[in-house]
C-alpha positions as CSV (number, residue, x, y, z in Angstrom):
1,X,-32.5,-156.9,-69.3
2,X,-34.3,-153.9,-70.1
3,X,-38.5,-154.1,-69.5
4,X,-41.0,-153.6,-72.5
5,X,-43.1,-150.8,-72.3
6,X,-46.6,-151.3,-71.1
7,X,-48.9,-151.2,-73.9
8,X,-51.6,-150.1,-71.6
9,X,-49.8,-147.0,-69.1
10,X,-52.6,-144.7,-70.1
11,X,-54.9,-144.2,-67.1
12,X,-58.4,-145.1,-66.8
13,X,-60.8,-141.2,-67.4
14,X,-64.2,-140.1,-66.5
15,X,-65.3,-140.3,-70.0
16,X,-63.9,-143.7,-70.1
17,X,-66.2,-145.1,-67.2
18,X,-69.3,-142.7,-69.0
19,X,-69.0,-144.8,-72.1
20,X,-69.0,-147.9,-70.4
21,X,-71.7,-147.3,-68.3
22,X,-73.9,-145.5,-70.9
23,X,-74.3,-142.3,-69.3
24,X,-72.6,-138.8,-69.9
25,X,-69.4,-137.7,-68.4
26,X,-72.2,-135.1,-66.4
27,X,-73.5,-137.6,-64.7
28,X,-70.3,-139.3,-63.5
29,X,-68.8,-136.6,-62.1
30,X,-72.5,-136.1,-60.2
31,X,-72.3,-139.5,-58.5
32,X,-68.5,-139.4,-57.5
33,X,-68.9,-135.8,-55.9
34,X,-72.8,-136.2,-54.7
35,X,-73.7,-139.9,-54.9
36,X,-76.9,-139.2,-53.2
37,X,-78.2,-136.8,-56.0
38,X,-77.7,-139.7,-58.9
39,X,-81.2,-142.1,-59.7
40,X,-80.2,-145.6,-58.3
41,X,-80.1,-147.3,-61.2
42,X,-77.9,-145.4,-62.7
43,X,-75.4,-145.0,-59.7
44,X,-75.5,-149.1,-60.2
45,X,-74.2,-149.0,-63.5
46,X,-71.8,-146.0,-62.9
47,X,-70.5,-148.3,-59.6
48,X,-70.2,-151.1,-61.6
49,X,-68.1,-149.6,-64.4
50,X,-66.2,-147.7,-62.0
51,X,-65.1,-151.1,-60.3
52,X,-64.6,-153.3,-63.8
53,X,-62.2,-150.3,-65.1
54,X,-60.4,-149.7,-62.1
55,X,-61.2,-146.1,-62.4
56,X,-59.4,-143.7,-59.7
57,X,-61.1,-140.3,-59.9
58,X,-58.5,-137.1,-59.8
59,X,-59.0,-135.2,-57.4
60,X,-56.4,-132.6,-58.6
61,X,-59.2,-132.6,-61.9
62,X,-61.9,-130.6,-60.1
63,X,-59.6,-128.8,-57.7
64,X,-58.2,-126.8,-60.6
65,X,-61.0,-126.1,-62.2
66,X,-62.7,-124.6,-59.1
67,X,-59.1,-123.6,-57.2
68,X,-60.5,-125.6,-54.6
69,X,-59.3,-129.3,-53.4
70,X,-61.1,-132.1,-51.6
71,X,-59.0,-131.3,-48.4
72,X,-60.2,-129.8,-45.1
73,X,-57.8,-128.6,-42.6
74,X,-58.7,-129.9,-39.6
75,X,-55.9,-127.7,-37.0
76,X,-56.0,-128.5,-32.8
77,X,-53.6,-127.1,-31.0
78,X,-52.1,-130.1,-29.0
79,X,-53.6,-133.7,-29.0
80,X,-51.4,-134.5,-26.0
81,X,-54.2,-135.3,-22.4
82,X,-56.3,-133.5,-25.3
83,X,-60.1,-132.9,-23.7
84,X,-61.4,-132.7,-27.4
85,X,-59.7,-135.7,-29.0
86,X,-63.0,-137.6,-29.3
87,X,-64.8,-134.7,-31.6
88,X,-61.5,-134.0,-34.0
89,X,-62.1,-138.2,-34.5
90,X,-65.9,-137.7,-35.0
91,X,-64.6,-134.7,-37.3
92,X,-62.2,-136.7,-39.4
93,X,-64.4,-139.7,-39.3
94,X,-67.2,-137.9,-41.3
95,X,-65.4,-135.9,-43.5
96,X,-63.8,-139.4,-44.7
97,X,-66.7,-140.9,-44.9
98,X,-68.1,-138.1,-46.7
99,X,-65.3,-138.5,-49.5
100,X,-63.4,-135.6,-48.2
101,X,-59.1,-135.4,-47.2
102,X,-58.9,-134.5,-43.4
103,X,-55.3,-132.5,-43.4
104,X,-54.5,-132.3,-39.6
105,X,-52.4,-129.6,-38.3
106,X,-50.5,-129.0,-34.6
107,X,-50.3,-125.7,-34.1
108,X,-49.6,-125.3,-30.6
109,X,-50.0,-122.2,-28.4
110,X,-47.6,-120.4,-30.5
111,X,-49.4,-117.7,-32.6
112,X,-46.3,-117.9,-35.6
113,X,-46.6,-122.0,-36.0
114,X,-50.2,-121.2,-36.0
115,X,-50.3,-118.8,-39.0
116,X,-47.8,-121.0,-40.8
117,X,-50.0,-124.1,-40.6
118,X,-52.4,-121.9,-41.7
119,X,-50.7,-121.0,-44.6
120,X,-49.6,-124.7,-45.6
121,X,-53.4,-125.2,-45.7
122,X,-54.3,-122.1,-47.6
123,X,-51.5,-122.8,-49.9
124,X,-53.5,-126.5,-50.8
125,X,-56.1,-124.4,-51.4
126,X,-58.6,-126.6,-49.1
127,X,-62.3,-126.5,-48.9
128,X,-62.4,-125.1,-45.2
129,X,-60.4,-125.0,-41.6
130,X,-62.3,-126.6,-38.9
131,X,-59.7,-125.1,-36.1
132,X,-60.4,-126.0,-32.2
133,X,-58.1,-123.3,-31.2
134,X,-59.1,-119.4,-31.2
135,X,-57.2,-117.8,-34.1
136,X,-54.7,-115.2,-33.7
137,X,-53.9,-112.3,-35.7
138,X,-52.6,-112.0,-38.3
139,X,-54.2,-115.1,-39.1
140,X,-57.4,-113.7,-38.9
141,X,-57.0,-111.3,-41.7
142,X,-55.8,-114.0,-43.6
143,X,-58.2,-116.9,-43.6
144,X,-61.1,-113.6,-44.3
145,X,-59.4,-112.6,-47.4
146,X,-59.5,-116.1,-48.3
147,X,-62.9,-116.7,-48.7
148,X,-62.6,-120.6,-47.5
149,X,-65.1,-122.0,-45.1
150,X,-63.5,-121.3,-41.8
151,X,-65.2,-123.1,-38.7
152,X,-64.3,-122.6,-35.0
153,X,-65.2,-125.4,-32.9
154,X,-64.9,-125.5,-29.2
155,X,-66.3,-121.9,-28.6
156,X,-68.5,-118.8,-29.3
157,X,-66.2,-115.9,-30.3
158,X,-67.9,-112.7,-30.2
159,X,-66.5,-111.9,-33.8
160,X,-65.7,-115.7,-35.6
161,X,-63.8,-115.4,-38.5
162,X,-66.5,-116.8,-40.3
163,X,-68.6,-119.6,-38.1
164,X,-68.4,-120.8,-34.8
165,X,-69.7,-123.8,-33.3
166,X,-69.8,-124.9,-29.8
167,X,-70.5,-123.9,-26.5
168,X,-70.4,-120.8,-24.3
169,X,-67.3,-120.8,-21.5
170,X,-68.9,-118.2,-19.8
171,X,-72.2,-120.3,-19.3
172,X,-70.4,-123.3,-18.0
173,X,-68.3,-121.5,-15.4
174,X,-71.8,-119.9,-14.4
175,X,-73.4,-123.4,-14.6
176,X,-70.9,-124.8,-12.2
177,X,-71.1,-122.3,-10.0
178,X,-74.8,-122.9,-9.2
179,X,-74.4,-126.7,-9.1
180,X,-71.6,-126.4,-6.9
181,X,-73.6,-124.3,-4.4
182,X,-76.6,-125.4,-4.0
183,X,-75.0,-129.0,-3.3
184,X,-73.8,-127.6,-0.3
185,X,-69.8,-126.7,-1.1
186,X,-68.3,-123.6,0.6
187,X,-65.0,-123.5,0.2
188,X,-64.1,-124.2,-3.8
189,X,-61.1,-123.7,-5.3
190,X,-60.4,-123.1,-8.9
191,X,-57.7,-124.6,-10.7
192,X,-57.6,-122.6,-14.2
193,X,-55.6,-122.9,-17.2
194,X,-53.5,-119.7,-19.2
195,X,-56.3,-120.0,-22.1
196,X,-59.1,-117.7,-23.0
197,X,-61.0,-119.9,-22.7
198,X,-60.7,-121.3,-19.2
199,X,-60.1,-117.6,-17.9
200,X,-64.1,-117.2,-19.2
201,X,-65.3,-120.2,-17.3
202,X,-63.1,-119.0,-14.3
203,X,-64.8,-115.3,-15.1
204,X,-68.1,-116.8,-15.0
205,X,-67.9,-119.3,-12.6
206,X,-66.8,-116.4,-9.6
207,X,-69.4,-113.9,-10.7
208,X,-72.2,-116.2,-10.0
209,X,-70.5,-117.7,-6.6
210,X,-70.0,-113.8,-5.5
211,X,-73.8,-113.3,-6.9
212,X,-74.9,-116.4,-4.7
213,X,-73.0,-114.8,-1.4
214,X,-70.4,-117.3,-1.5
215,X,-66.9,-115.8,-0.3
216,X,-63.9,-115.4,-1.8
217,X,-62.6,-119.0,-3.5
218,X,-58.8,-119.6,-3.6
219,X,-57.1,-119.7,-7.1
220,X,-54.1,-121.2,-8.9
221,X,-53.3,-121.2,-12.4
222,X,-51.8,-124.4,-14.7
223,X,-50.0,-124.9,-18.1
224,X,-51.9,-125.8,-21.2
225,X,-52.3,-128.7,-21.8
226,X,-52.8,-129.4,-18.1
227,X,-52.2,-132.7,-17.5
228,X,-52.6,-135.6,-14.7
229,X,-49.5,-135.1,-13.1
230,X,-50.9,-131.0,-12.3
231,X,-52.6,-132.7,-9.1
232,X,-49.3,-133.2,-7.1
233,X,-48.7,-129.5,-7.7
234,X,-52.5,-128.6,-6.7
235,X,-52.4,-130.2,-3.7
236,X,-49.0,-129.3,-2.8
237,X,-50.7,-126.2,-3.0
238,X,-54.3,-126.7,-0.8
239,X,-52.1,-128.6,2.3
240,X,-50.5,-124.9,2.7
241,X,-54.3,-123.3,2.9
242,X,-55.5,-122.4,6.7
243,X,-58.2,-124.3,5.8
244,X,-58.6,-127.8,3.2
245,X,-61.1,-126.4,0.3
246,X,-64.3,-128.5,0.0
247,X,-64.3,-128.9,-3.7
248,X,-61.6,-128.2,-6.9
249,X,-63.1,-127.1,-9.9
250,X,-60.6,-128.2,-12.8
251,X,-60.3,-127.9,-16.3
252,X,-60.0,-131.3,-17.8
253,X,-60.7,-135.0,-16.4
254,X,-57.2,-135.9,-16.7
255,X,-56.1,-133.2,-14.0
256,X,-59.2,-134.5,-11.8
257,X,-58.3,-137.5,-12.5
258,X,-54.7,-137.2,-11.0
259,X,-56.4,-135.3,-8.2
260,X,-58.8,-138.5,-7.0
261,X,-55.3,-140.2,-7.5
262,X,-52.5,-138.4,-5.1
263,X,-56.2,-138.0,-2.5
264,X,-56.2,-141.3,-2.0
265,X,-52.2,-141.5,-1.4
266,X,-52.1,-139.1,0.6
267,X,-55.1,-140.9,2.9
268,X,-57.8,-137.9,1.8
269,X,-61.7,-139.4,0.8
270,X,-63.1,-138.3,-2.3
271,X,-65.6,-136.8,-2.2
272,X,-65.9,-137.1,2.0
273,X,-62.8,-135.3,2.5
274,X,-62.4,-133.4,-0.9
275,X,-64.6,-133.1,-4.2
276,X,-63.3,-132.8,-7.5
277,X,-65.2,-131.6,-10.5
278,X,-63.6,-132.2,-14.3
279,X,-64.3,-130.8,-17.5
280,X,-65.0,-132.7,-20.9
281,X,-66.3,-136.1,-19.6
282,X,-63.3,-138.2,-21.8
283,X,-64.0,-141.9,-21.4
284,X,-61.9,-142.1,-18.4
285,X,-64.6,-140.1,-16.9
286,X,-67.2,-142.9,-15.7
287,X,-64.5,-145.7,-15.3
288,X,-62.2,-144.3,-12.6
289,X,-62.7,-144.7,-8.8
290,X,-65.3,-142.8,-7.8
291,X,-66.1,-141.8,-11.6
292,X,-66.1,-137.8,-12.1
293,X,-68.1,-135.4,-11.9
294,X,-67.8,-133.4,-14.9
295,X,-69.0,-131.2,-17.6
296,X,-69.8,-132.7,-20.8
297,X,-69.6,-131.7,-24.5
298,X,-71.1,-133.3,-27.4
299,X,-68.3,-133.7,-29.7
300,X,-70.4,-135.7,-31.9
301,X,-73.1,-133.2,-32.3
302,X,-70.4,-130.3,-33.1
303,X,-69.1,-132.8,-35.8
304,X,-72.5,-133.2,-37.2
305,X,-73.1,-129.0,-37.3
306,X,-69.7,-128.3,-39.1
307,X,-70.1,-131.3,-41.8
308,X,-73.5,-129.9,-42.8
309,X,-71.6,-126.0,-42.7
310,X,-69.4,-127.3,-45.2
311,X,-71.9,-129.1,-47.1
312,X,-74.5,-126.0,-47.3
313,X,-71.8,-123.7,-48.7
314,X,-70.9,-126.5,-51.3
315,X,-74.3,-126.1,-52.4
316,X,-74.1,-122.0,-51.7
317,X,-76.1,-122.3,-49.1
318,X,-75.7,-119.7,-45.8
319,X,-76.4,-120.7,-42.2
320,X,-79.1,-119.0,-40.6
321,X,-76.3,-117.4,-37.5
322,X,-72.8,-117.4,-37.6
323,X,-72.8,-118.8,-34.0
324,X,-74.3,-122.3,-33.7
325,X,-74.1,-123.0,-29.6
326,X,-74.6,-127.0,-29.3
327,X,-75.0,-126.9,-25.2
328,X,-73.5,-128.5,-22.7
329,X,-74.4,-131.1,-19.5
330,X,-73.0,-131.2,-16.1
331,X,-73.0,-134.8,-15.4
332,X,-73.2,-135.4,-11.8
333,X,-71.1,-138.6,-10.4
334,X,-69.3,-139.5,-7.6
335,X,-66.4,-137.3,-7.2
336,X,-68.5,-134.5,-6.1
């Protein structure tokens, strides 16, 4: 048997839900795009109609007439033993609840994959990329011609691409440098990942220790991601030293977690025998035996700055600096 037609296919519209609720198609499209802006009583009656209709708004409607959508490319580089996992879901959480399409993107280390995400997002034509990642060329050139919001998270280029929001590298290698030295530690050893950005904390963090008259500390270098099982390597590495260092400096809790880990198996104390300092201050961070010492970074705070970014330039508003630094905390625990 073949079905009947429905009689009543034809979508629910905007000026459907106006009529209903008395008001003009104007103000509609106010209270599903800025709820906030609407007088109460009237977003009452437009909620109400909206909910007795059945009304799904089109997103696709306003996108073309402004050749912009409601999607935000949200691009990380790896989420795998990810040190930044908690801000991309503070990210995502407020752009959703802000009525907004997080499109998430891996791009890897690879600058190619990189610049085609990029253009897969570009090619949506989304409101902005929020990207945690520094961004290679050609991509650069790209996302300026572009003219979308473009929001780099996690660091403080010299020259952003359009804003940056995060923390200085630099200062945090500097930062542990002093902590680690005036608590008393002598022989450190850095344990540094191939990024830019961990090669600045490394920069900063052995300018101040020379500054401070500290000698020389040992070095070795690790993948990205770096990832617990990095510690059997790093100590494979310090039992070949003349002398046991007093304290590693790491890039993420995961590798200091691993590090408290194959200690203990292989019968050293931390922190009697060996510190460890992490980086990021995950959730592991405080729960793990002794809980890390580590540098933390308000995701939630970095969220907050690139929402409202996104939400000034909706309204053709400008930041005040290109570069919004949110800080960062060294929070001192057990494991050094």
């Amino acid at each position: 048997m073949r079905r009947s037609p429905r009689k009543n296919d034809q979508l629910t519209t905007i000026e459907d839900v106006a009529r209903h609720a008395g008001v003009s198609t104007a103000t509609v499209s106010r209270f599903l795009n800025s709820p906030g802006v609407v007088a109460q009583s009237t977003a009452e009656k437009v909620r109400a109609a909206i909910a007795e209709l059945s009304y799904v708004p089109n997103a696709n409607a306003g996108s073309l007439a402004s050749n912009k959508s409601q999607l935000i490319a949200v691009l990380v580089p790896y989420l795998t033993s990810s040190i930044i996992e908690e801000t991309i879901e503070a990210v995502v959480n407020q752009l959703t609840a802000a009525g907004t399409v997080p499109f998430l993107g891996i791009t890897g280390m690879d600058p190619v994959r990189t610049n085609d995400v990029l253009m897969a997002a570009l090619s949506r034509r989304v409101t902005a990329v929020i990207t945690t990642a520094p961004v290679p060329e050609p991509a650069r050139s790209l996302l300026r011609q572009s003219k979308t919001t473009v929001i780099e998270m996690w660091g403080l280029p010299p020259d952003p691409v359009d804003i940056a929001i995060g923390f200085s590298h630099l200062e945090v290698g500097r930062a542990l440098a002093e902590f680690s030295y005036k608590r008393g530690y002598r022989r450190p050893h850095l344990v540094t990942a191939k990024g830019a950005r961990a090669q600045e904390r490394r920069d900063g963090f052995l300018g101040t220790w020379t500054a401070l008259g500290g000698t020389a500390p040992t070095e070795q270098e690790v993948g990205i991601p770096s990832t617990y099982g990095e510690a059997r390597t790093i100590l494979d590495a310090i039992s070949e030293f003349p002398e046991r260092p007093d304290l590693v400096v790491t890039g993420s809790d995961f590798v200091a977690q691993g590090l408290i880990a194959y200690a203990h198996s292989r019968g050293l104390r931390v922190p009697d025998d060996l510190a460890v300092i992490g980086f990021g201050d995950v959730s592991l961070a405080s729960t793990v035996e002794p809980p890390i010492t580590t540098v933390r970074i308000d995701g939630a705070k970095i969220a907050d700055r690139a929402i409202e970014v996104i939400r000034m330039r909706r309204n053709d508003q400008e930041p005040e600096n290109r570069h919004i630094d949110c800080g960062f905390e060294i929070v001192q625990r057990q494991s050094a």
